[in-house]
Phi, psi and omega in degrees: 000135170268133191300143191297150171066013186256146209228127177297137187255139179280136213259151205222125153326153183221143174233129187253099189261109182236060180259198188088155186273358217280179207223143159237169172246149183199138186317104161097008194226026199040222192247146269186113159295149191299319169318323207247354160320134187276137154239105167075046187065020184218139173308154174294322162328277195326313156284329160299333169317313191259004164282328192270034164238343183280346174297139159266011190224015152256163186262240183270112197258135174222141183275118133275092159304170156262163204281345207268325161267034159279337200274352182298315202277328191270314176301335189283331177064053200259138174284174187062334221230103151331089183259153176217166174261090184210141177268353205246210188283158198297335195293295173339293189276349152293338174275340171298305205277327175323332175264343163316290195322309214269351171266012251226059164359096171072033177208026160295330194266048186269131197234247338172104172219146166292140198229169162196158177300160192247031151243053187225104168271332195274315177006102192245178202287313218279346167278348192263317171307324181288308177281003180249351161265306132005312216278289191338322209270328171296336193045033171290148199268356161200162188214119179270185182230150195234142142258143163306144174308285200328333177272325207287322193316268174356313168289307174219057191304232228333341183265129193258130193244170167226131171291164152199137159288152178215123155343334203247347167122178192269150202200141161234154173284131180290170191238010191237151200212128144247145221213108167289136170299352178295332216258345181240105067261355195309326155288002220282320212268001167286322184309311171299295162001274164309315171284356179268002168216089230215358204214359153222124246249356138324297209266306179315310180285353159266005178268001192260308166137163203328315203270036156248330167291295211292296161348272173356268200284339149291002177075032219220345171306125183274165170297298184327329192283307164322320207308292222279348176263330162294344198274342186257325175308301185289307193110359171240159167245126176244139201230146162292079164288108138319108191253174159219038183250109205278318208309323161324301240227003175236096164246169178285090166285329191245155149327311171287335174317294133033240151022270181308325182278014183290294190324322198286299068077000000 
């Protein structure tokens, strides 16, 4: 029997974007789709895996690759995990999996899915959860994630982030997203835009426009500023969750990093 006044709360399809050719290399194991690279005796999937099955608030989870590593991904045998194919841009293969998803016995209607990178070995259930009741309480057509510098510090001091200021204090970017499926395909090619300069946070603020440099380097851009200026650009309204889930915001771009984060493990 259900307790009076308590509401189920609902659960979001999730995508796991490993598109791209990219590859890492590692002492004894060659080269590697990056997901499927052993870290500290486990494929890197795996820990993303078992973070987003300890979450309470995802459904149906699917992976998108490039196509040159799909038999891999298949060969990897992840139970439950959903595969696509897509060669194209990251924005591009959120949208391949979303029409996976949506091919999906009782998941034609889907409007809304969470997505995250297929480099977060820390990704815990209890972070995702935290960013997706956050995400909600905003009503936004799509809602990104910002961490504090102080949890990366805190968390992971060896591990190297790139920072940028905001009035609201120093951030790195997260790697988890909700997302309306209403944003695609029609955003796709601002969406690349953005993710190719999404790691300089200069060039990023000139592609948002002048009064964003000058903010920028006075030290005086707010989140607010961000919000309502991607919110104009796109044509949706997009919005920020401020985390303290360092595990969001530290992923493995390089290879050498790899190692250090073994410690962490």
């Amino acid at each position: 029997m259900k307790t009076k006044g308590m509401r189920k709360k609902k659960k979001y399809d999730l995508v796991i974007l490993a598109g791209g050719a990219g590859t890492v290399t590692r002492p004894g194991q060659g080269t590697r789709a990056r997901a499927l690279a052993m870290l500290k005796g486990r494929r890197l999937l795996d820990y993303i895996m078992a973070g987003v099955r300890s979450s309470a608030r995802i459904g149906s989870v699917a992976l998108v690759t490039h196509s040159a590593h799909l038999d891999a991904f298949r060969q990897a045998d992840i139970p439950g995990l959903l595969l696509c194919a897509c060669d194209g841009s990251m924005a591009e293969c959120a949208f391949a999996a979303i029409q996976k998803l949506r091919e999906q016995p009782g998941h034609e209607a889907l409007t809304e899915v969470a997505t995250v990178c297929d480099d977060l070995p820390f990704l815990t259930g209890a972070a995702l959860d935290d960013f997706i009741a956050k995400a909600e309480a905003m009503q936004a057509d799509g809602v990104y994630t910002l961490v504090r510098k102080e949890s990366c510090v805190r968390e992971f001091p060896s591990l190297k982030r790139t920072f940028f200021h905001l009035r609201e204090g120093d951030f790195t970017g997260g790697n988890v997203a909700l997302v309306s499926a209403a944003l695609f395909p029609d955003c796709v090619e601002k969406m690349k835009e953005v993710f190719a300069l999404r790691k300089n946070p200069l060039r990023l603020a000139a592609w948002l426009g002048f009064s964003f440099i000058l903010k920028l380097l006075l030290g005086q851009l707010s989140l607010a500023d961000v919000e309502e200026r991607v919110s104009a650009l796109f044509g949706y309204r997009g919005r920020a969750v401020i985390t303290e889930h360092a595990c969001i915001g530290t992923d493995l771009d390089q290879a050498d990093e790899w190692p250090e984060a073994e410690k962490y493990l």
